[in-house]
C-alpha positions as CSV (number, residue, x, y, z in Angstrom):
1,X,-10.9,-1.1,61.4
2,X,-10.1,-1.4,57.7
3,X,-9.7,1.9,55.6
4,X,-9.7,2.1,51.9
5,X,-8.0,4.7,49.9
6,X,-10.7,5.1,46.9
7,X,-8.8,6.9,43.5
8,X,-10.2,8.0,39.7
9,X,-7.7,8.6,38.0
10,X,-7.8,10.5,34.9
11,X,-4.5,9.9,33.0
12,X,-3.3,12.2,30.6
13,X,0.3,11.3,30.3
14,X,0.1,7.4,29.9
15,X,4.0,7.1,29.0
16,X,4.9,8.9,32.3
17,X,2.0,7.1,34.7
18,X,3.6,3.8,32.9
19,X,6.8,4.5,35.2
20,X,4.7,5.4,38.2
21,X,3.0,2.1,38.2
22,X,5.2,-0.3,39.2
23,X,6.9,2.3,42.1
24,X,4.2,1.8,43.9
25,X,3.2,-1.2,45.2
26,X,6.4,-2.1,47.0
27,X,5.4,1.5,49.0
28,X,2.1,-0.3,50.3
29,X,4.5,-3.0,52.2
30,X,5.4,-1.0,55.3
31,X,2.2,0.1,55.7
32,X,0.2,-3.4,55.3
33,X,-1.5,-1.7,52.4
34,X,-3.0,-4.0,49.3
35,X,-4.3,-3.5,46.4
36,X,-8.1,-4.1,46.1
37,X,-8.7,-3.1,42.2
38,X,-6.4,-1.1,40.3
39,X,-6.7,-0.3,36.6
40,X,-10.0,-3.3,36.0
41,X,-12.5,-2.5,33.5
42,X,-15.5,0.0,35.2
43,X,-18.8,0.9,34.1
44,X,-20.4,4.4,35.6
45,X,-23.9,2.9,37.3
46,X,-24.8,6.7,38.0
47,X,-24.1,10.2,37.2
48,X,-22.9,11.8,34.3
49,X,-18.9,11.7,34.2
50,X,-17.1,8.6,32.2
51,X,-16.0,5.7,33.8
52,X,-12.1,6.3,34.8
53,X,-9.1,4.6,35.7
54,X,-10.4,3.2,39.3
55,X,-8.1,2.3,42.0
56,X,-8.7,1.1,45.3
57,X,-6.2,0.3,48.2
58,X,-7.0,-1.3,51.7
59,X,-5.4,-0.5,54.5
60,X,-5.5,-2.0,58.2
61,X,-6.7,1.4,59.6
62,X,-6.7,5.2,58.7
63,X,-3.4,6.2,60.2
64,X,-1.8,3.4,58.1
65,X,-3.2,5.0,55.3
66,X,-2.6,8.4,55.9
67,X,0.9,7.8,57.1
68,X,1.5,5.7,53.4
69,X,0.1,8.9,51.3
70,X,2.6,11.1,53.3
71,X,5.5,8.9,53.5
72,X,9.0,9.9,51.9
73,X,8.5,6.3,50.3
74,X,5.7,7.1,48.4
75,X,6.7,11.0,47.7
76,X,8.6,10.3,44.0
77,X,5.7,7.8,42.9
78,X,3.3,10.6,44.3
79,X,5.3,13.1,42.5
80,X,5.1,11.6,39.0
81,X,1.3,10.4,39.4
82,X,0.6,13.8,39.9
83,X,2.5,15.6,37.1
84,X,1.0,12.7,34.6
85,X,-2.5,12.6,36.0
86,X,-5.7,14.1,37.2
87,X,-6.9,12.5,40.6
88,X,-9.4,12.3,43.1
89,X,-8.8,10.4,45.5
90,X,-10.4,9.6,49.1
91,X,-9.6,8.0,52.4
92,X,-12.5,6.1,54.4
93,X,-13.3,4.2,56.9
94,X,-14.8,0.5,56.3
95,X,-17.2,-1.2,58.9
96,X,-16.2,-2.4,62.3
């Protein structure tokens, strides 16, 4: 089953989140994970909070997933995304 890692991202170091960009998606490849939306406009539908930087990521099941976030290859891009940004991020499930 298909498992989506769901991030707003709040950026407040756009020079340094520049560099993290591009160190990421060739972390996704072991792990069969692909971008879904990353960075397109978005408009809030509900609640009070402004629309942020929205990120999405499927994966080809939750373990995939979870093994990408803690992976060594990911650790340096995860390093910098965190030092530059504020993020929320989630892990589910999709539909069988």
């Amino acid at each position: 089953m298909s498992a989506y890692i769901i991030a707003e991202v709040t950026v407040n170091d756009a020079g340094q989140y520049e560099k993290y960009k591009p160190l990421v998606a060739p972390t996704l490849v072991p792990y069969g994970g692909k971008y879904i939306a990353r960075g397109g406009a978005a408009q809030r539908l509900e609640g009070g909070r402004a629309a942020a930087r929205m990120v999405i990521i499927e994966f080809p099941d939750a373990q995939k997933a979870r093994a990408w976030w803690e992976s060594e290859e990911y650790a340096a891009a995860k390093g910098i995304r965190q030092a530059a940004a504020d993020t929320d991020m989630i892990l589910v499930e999709g539909l069988e």
